[in-house]
Backbone as ProteinMPNN parsed JSONL, in Angstrom:
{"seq_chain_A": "XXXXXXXXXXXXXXXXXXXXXXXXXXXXXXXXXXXXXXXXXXXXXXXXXXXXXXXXXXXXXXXXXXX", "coords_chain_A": {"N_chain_A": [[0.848, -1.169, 0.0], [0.478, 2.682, -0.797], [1.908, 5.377, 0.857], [2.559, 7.566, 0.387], [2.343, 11.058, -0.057], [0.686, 13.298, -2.354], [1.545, 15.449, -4.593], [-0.393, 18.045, -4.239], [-2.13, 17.168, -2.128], [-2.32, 17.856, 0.584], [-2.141, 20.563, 2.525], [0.525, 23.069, 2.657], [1.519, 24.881, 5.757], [2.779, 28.35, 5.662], [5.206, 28.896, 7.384], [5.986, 26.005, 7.214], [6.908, 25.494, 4.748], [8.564, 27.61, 4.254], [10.882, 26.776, 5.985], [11.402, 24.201, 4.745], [11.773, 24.997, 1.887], [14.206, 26.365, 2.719], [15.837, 24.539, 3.631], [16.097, 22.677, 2.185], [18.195, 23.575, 0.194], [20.521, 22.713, 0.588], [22.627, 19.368, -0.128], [21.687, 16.371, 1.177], [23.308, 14.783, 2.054], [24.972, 16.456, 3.803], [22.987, 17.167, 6.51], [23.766, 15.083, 7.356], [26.208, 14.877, 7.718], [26.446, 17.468, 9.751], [25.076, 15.77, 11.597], [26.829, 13.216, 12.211], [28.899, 14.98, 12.813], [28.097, 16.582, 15.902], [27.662, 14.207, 17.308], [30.721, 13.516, 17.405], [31.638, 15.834, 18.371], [30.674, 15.97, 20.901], [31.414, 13.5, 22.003], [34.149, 14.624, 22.437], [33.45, 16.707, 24.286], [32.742, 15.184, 26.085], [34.871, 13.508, 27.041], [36.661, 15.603, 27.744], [35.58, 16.058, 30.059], [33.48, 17.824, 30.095], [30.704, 17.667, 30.957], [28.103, 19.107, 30.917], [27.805, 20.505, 28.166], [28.702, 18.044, 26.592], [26.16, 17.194, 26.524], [24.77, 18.766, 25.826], [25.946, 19.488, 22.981], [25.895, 17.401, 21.559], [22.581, 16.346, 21.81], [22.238, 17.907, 19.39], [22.167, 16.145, 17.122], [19.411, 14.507, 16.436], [17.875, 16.915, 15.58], [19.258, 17.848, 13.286], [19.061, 15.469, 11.581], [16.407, 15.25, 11.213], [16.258, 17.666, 9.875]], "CA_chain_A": [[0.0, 0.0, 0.0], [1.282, 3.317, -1.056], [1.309, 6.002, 1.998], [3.094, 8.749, 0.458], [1.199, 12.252, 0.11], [0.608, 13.383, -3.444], [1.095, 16.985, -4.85], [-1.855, 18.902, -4.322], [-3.258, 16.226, -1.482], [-2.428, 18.562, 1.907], [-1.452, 22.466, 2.219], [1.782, 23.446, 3.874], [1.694, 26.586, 6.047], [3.793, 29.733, 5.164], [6.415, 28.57, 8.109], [6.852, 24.597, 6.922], [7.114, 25.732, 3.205], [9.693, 28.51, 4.133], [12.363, 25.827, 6.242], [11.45, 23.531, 3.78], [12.884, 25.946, 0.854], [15.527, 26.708, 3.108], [16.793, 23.473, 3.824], [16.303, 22.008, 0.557], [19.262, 23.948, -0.654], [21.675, 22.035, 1.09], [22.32, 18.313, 0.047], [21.027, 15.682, 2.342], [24.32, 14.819, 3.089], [25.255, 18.115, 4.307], [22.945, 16.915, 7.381], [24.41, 13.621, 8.099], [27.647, 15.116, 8.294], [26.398, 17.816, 10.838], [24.566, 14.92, 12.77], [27.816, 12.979, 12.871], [30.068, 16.043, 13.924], [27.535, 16.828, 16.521], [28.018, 13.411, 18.088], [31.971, 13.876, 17.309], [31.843, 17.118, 19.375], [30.013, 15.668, 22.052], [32.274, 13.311, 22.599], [34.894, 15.26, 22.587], [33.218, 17.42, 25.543], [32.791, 14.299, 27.315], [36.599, 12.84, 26.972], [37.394, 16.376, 28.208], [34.951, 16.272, 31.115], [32.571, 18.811, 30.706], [29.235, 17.009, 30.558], [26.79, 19.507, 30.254], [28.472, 20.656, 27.485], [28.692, 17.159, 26.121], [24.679, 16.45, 26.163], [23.733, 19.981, 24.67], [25.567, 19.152, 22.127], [24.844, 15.934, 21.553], [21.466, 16.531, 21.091], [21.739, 18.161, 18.154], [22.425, 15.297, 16.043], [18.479, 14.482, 16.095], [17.332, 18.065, 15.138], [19.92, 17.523, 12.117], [18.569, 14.719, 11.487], [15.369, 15.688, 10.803], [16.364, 18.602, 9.013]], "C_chain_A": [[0.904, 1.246, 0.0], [0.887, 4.474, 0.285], [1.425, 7.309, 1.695], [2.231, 9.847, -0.347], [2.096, 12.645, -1.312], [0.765, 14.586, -3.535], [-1.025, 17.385, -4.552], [-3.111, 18.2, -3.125], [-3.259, 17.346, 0.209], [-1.781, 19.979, 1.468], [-0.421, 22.327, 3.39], [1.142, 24.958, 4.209], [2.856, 27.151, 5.667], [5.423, 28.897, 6.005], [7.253, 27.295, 7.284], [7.445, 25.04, 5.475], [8.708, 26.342, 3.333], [11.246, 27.435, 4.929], [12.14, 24.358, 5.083], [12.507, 23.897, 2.612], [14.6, 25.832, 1.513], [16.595, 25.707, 3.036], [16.59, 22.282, 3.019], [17.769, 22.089, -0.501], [20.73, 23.32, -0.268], [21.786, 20.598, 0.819], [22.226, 17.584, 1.303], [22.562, 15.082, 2.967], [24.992, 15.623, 3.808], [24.586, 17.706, 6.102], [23.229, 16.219, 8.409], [25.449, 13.409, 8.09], [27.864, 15.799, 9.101], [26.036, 16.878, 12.065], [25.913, 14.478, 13.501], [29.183, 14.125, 13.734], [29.257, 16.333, 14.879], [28.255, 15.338, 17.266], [29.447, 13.218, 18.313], [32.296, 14.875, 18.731], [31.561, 16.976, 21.037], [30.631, 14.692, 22.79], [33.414, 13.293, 23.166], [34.991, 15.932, 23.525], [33.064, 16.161, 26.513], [33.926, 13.469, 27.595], [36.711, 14.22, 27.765], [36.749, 17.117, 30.007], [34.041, 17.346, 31.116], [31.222, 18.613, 29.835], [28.27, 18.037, 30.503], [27.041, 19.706, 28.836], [28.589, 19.619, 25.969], [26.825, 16.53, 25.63], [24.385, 18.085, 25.691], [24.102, 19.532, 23.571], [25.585, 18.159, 21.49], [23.562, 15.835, 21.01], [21.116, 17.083, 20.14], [21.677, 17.4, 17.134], [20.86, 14.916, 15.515], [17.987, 15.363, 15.362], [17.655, 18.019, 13.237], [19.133, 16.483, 11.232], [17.19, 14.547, 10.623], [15.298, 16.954, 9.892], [16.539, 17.78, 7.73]], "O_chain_A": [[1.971, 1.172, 0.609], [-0.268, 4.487, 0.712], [0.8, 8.194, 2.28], [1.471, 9.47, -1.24], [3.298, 12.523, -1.547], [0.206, 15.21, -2.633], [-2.191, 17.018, -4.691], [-4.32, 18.427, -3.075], [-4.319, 17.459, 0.825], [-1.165, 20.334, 0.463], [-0.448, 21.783, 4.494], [0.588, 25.802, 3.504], [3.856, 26.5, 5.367], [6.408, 28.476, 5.398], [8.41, 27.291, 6.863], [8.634, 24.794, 5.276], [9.723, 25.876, 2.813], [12.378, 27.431, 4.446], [13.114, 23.643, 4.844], [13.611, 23.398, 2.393], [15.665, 25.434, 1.043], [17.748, 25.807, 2.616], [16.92, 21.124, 3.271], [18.244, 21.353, -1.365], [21.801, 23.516, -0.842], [20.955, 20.064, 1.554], [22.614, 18.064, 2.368], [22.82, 14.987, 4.167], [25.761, 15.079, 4.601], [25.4, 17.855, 7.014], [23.136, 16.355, 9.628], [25.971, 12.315, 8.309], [28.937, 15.649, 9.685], [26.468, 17.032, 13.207], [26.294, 14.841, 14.614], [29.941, 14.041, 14.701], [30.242, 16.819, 15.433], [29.38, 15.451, 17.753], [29.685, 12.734, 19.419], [32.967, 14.654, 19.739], [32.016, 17.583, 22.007], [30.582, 14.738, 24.019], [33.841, 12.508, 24.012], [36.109, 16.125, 24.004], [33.304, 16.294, 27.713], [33.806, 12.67, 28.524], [36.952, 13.86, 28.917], [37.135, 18.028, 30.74], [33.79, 17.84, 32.216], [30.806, 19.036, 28.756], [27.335, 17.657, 29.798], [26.37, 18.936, 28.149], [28.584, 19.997, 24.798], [26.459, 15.755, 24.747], [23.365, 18.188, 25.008], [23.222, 19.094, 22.83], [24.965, 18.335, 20.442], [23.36, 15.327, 19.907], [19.948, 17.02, 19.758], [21.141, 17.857, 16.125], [20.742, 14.936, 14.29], [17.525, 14.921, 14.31], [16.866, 18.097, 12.296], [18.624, 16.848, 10.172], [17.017, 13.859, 9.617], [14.287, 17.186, 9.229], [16.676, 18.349, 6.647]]}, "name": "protein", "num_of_chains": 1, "seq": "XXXXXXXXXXXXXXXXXXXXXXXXXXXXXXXXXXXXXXXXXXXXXXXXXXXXXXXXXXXXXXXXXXX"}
C-alpha cells in the first residue's frame, strides 16, 4: 500500500514551506555530516569532562537529522 502524500493532497503553512525551501538547498548529506560532527563534538566534551556541554551538544544530532 502506497502512503506517500501526493502533490496537491495537503497544504503546507507559510512557516513549513519557508524551512522547507531553506533546507532544501543544502544536500542531504550536508545533514548527516552535521549529525555525525555533533556526536563527534560531544564526545569530545565528554573525553574532556565537561558534561553539560557534552549532552547539549549531543542533542543536536536528532534536530539535524530531521532537518
Amino acid at each position: 500500500m502506497d502512503h506517500r502524500v501526493r502533490p496537491g493532497e495537503v497544504r503546507e503553512d507559510q512557516l513549513t514551506s519557508f524551512i522547507e525551501k531553506q533546507t532544501s538547498q543544502l544536500p542531504s548529506s550536508s545533514w548527516l555530516i552535521a549529525a555525525v560532527g555533533a556526536m563527534v563534538a560531544s564526545l569530545a566534551f565528554e573525553a574532556a569532562g565537561k558534561d553539560h556541554a557534552a549532552l547539549f551538544v549531543g542533542q543536536w544530532a536528532a534536530p539535524f537529522l530531521l532537518l
